[in-house]
N, C-alpha and C positions, 0 to 999 in steps of 0.2 A: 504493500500500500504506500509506502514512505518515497518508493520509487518513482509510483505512480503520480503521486503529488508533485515531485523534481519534475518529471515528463511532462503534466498538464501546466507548471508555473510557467516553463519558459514556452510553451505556444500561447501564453496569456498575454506574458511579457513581448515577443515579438508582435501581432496584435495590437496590443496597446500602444506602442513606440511607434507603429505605421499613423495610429489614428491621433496621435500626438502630436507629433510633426505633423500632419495635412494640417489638423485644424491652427494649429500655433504658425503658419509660414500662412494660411489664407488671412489670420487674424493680421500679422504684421502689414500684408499685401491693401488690407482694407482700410488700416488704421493710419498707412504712413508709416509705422513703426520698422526702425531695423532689425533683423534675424535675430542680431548680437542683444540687442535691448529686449525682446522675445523673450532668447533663450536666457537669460539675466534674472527676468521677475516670472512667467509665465510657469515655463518649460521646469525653472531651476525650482521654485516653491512645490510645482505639482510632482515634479519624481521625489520633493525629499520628504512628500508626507509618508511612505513606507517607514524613515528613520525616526518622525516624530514618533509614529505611532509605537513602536518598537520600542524606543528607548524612554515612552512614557511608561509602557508596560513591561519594562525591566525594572524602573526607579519603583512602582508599584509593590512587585512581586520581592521588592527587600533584596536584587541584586545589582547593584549603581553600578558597577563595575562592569557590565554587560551593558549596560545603558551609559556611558562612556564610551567603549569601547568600542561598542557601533557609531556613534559620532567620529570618532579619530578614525577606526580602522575603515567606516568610508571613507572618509577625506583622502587616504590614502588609497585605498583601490580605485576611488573616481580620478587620481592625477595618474599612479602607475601603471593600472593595468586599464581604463577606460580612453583617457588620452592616449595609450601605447596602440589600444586598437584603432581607435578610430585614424589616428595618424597612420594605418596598418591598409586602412579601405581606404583613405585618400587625406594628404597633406593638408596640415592645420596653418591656413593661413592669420597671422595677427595682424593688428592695426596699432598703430602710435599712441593711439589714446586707452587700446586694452593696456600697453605694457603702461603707460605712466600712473594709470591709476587704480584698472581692475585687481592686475597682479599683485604690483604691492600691497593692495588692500586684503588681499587672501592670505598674502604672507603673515600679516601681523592678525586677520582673524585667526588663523590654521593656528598659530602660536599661542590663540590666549588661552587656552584650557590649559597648558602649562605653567601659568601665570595663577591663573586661578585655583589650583588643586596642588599650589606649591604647599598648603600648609593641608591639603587631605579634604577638604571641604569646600562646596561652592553652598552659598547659602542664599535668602532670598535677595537679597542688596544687588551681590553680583548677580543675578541673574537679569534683575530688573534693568540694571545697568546693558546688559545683554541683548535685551528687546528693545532700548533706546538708541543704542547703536543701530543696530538692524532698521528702524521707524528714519533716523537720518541718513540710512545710506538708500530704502528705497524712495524716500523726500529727494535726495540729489539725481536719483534717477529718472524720476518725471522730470522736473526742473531739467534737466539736460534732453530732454527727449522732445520739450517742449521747445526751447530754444535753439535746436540744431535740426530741427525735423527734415528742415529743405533738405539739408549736407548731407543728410543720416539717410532718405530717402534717394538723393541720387546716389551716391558711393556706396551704398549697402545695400539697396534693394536694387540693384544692377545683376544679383543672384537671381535665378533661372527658378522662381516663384511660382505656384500654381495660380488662376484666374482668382481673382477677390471674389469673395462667396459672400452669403448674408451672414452678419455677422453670429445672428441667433443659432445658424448651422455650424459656424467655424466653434462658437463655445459648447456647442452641443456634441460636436465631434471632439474637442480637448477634455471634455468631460467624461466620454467612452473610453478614450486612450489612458486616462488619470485611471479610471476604475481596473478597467483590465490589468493594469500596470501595478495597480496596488492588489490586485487581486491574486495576479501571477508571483510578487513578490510574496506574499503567504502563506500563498499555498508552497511555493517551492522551497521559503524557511523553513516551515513548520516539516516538512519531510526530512528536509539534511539536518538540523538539529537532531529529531530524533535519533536518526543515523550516527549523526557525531555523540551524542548523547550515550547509545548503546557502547561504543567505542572508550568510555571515558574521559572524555578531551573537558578541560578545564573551562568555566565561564567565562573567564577571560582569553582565548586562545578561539573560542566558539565565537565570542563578540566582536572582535578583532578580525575573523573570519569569516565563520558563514555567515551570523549574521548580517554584516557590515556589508559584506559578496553581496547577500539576497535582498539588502534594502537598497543597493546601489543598482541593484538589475536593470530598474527605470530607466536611471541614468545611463545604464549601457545600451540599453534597446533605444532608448531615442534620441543618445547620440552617435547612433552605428546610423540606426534608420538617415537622420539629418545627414549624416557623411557620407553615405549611400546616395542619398536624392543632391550631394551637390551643395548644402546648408552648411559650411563648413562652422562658417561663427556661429549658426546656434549651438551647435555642436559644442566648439569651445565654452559661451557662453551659459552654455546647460552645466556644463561642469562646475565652471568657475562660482556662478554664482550659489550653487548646492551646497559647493564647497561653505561660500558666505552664510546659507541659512541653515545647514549644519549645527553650524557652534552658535550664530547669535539665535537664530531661534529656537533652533531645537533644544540644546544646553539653557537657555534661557525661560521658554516654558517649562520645562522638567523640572530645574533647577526652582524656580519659582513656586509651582503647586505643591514640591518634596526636596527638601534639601537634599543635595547628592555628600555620599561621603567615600570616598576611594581611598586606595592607595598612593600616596605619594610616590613611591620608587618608582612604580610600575606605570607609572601615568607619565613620567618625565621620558621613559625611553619610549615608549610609544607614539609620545607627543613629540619628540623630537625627528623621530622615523618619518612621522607626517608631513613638519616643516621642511627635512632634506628632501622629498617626494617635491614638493613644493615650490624649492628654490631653482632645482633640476631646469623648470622651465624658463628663467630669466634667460640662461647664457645661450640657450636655442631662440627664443625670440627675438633678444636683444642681439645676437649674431645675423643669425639667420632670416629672422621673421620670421619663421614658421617652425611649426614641429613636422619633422618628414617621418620618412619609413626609419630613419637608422636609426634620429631618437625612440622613436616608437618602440621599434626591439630593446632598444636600452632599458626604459619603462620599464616595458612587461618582463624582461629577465630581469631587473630589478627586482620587482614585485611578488614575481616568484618564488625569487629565491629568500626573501623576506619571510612569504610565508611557509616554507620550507622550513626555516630556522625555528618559527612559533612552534610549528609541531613537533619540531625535534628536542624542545622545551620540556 
């Protein structure tokens, strides 16, 4: 049965990530809005509610540390092994205005849960503070979408977009893609946990893991699908900003309803693994402009062998 759940998640998940991308590239196509701005608030909120959900119902069930560890160990498999693929199906191009201020902004979000849990505890303060951040960075992004539209509409929606649709069908259709996507993520944790579960693998090694794998699935499905149809910046931008609402909202909600109390050791190496995953991407964009096929390899064996090492824990 536990198979059969793995089997049924990820045709739920592919599915979902078609009906994702259609509706989030007709919504941009209608709005004026770019792929990248899209895939930033739209694309990046709706895959990370699998993580919300998840990691409310770990701080719930009395194990924080699982509900942590899903937050970081996505952030990390969204940069190593989701960026590695989709840079795999086709080169990630960036823009001047991702690196000056998307990136760096990930940098120092992806870092602060080590900041925070330096003394073993996030409490309600920091978390609130958490959801403040997240409320001004998506404030700076309408303000920006509002006063760049012309620029953002010629230079960005010069991508190979499907026909603008009514908009009531394009949220209708993001809203199919969202469910299947959360649905597929679910059902195909709920299988590999118990898998991993029977095996005896640690909560934290499970969080860091499958978890983190199957809440990030979204994220992989509709930034393959997006990289597939040619959407390269939602693609990026579906990452990037997951990455963003990750830690301010997810950590933030959580943190807020239940105070989290972890491990400090164990939170510093993990939290640290995520920001090296992280940085990775400066000296490819800021070189190159883009993430290609080699970084991609780099990534994903990166990534790999990462989690090769968890299990050998």
């Amino acid at each position: 049965m536990d198979v059969a759940f793995v089997v049924a998640g990820f045709l739920l998940l592919l599915l979902g990530g078609e009906f994702l991308v259609r509706g989030a590239t007709q919504v941009a196509r209608s709005l004026g809005m770019s792929p990248l701005l899209i895939g930033l608030t739209i694309v990046a909120c709706g895959t990370s509610a699998p993580e919300l959900s998840a990691s409310l119902s770990a701080a719930f069930q009395g194990v924080p540390e699982v509900s942590l560890a899903n937050v970081v160990g996505s952030n990390t498999a969204n940069v190593g092994l989701i960026l590695g693929l989709v840079a795999l199906i086709r080169p990630i191009e960036g823009s001047p205005g991702l690196f000056r201020r998307e990136l760096p902004l990930m940098v120092f979000v992806v870092a602060l849960p080590i900041a925070l849990y330096w003394n073993g505890v996030q409490g309600r303060w920091e978390s609130a503070a958490l959801l403040l951040l997240l409320a001004g960075y998506l404030l700076s992004l309408v303000r920006e979408a509002r006063r760049d539209r012309a620029d953002l509409a010629e230079a960005e929606l010069s991508e190979d977009l499907p026909a603008a649709a009514p908009l009531w069908l394009a949220g209708l259709t993001i809203l199919l893609g969202l469910g299947a996507l959360a649905g597929g993520a679910f059902v195909l944790v709920k299988g590999a946990v118990h898998i991993a579960v029977s095996f005896g693998i640690s909560d934290r090694v499970i969080g860091l893991t499958l978890v983190a794998l199957g809440t990030s699935l979204p994220e992989l499905a509709a930034s393959a699908v997006a990289a597939y149809r040619g959407h390269s910046s939602l693609a990026l931008g579906n990452v990037i900003g997951s990455n963003i609402f990750n830690v301010l909202a997810i950590l933030g909600a959580t943190g807020l309803i239940k105070p989290l109390h972890v491990s400090s050791a164990s939170m510093l190496v993990d939290g640290l693994v995520s920001v090296g995953f992280t940085l990775l991407l400066l000296p490819f964009l800021a070189i190159f402009h883009r993430i290609g096929r080699i970084p991609g390899l780099i990534l994903i064996s990166l990534y790999l062998g990462y989690v090769a090492f968890l299990f050998q824990k």
